[in-house]
C-alpha positions in Angstrom: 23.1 -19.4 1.9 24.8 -19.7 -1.2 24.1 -18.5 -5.2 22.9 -21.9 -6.3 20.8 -22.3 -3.4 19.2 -18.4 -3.6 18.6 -19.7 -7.3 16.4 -22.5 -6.6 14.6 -20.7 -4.2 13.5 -17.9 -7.2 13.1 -20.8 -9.7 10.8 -22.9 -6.6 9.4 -18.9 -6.4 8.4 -18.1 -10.3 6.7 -21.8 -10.0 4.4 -21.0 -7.9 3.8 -16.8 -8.0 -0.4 -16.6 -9.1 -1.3 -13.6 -11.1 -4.9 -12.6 -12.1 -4.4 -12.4 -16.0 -7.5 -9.4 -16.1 -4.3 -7.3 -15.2 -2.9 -6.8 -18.4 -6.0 -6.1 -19.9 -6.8 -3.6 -17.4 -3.5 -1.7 -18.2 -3.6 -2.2 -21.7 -6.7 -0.2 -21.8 -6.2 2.3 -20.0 -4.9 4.4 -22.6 -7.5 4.3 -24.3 -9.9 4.6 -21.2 -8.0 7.5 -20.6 -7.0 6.3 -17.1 -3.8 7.4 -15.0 -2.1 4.5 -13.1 -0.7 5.0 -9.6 2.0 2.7 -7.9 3.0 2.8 -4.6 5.1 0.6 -1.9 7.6 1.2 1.1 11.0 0.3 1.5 12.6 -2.1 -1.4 8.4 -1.9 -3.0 8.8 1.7 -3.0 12.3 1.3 -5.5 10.2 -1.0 -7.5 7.0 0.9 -7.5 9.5 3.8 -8.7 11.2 1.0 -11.0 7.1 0.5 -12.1 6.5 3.8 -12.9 9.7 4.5 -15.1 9.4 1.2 -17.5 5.4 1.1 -17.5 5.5 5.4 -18.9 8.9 4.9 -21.1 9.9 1.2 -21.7 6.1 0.3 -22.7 6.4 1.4 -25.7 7.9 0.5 -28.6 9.3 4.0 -30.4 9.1 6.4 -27.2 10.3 9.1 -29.3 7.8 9.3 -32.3 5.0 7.5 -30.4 2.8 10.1 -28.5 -0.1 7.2 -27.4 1.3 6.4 -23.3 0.8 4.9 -20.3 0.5 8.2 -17.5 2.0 6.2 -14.9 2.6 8.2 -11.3 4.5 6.5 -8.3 3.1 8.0 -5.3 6.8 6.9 -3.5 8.7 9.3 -5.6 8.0 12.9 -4.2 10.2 13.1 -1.3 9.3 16.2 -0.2 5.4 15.7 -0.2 5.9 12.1 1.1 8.1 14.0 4.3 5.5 16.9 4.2 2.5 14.6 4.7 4.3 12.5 7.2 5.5 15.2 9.3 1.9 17.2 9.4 0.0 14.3 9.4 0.7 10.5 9.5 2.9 8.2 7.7 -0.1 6.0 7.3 -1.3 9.1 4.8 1.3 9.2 2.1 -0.6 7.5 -0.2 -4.2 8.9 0.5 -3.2 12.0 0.6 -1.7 11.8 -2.9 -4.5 10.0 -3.9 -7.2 12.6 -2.6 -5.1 15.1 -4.8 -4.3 13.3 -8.1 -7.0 10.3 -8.4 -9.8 10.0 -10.6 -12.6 7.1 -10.5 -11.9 4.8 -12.5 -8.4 5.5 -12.4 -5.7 2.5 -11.7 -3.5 2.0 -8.5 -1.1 -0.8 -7.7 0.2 -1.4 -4.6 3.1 -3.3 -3.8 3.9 -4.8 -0.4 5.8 -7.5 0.4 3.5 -8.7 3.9 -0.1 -6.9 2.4 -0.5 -5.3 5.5 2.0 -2.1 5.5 -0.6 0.4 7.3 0.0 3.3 4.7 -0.8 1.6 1.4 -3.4 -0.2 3.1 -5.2 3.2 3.7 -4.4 4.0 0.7 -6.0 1.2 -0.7 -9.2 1.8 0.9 -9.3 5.3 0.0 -8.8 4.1 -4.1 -11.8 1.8 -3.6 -14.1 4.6 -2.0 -12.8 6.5 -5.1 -14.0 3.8 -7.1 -10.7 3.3 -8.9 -9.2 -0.2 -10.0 -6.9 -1.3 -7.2 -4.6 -4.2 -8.1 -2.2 -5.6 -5.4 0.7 -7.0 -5.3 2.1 -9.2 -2.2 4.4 -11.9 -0.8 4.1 -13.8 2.2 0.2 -14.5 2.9 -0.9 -11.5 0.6 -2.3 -10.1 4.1 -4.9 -7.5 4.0 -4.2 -5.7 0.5 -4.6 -9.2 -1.0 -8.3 -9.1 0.3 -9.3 -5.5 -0.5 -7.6 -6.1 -4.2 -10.2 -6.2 -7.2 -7.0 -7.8 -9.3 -3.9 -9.6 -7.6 -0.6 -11.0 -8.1 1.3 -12.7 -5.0 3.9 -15.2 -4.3 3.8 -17.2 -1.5 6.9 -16.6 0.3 7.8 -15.2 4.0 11.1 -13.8 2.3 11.2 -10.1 1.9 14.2 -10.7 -0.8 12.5 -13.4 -3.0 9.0 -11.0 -3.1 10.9 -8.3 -3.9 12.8 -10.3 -6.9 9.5 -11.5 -8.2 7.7 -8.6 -7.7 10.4 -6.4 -9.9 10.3 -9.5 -13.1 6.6 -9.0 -12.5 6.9 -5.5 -13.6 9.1 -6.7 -16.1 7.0 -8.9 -17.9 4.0 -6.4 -17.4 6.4 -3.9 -19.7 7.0 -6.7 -22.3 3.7 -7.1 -22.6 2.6 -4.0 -23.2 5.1 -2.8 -25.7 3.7 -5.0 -27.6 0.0 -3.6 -27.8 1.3 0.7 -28.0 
């Protein structure tokens, strides 16, 4: 493959990547809901979960340093140590429950990001949010697998190429932080 052909396939991509528009809304008020949001992914989704957490608290707003009113935005892939604590005592396929059971709310928001919807930990941890009662929004590639399903809000490309979800799914972030800078 070359660039121009890895080009097209993004642009053929951002053509046809669906998003449930409820999504912003949902994040826009969870300020004042006083909601935390929770992201979480494996692999490359666990960089852009990370990547979510770090522009959704900080770049979403327009004058970080004077303006006190945020986003409390947690990645459940960041905390090594816990993430290697659960796995080794447990299960990998607890990582994200686990944090869940100790940080989560109802009502609270979690987004999970996986490239095939069917990665057994955030799937469990999925579940577990909707017991909780808490907004789960997901977001896939390929056929948008199980997490698709158990989602209340979604966002998924249609694509059987790890690298292309990945790419969308990190603009997708993107644009989520736009578009909430403009509302704090």
């Amino acid at each position: 493959m070359n660039w121009n052909e890895y080009k097209s396939s993004i642009k053929k991509a951002l053509d046809i990547f669906e998003f449930d528009e409820e999504i912003l809304q949902v994040l826009k008020d969870s300020i004042k809901n006083n909601q935390k949001i929770f992201v979480a992914g494996n692999g490359g989704s666990a960089s852009t979960a990370n990547h979510y957490a770090c522009d959704l608290s900080k770049g979403a707003n327009k004058n970080w340093e004077k303006n006190f009113t945020r986003y409390k935005v947690i990645s459940l892939s960041n905390n090594i140590s816990y993430l290697t604590a659960i796995s080794n005592d447990s299960f990998y396929d607890e990582v994200f429950r686990q944090q869940l059971i100790n940080l989560a709310s109802p009502k609270d928001i979690s987004i999970f990001i996986s490239a095939s919807g069917n990665s057994p930990n955030v799937i469990k941890g999925a579940k577990y949010a909707k017991e909780l009662e808490m907004i789960v929004i997901g977001i896939t590639g390929f056929d948008g697998g199980k997490l698709k399903k158990i989602a209340d809000y979604s966002a998924h490309i249609q694509s059987d190429s790890y690298e292309i979800c990945e790419d969308i799914h990190s603009m997708f972030g993107h644009f989520l932080t736009c578009c909430l800078k403009e509302t704090v």
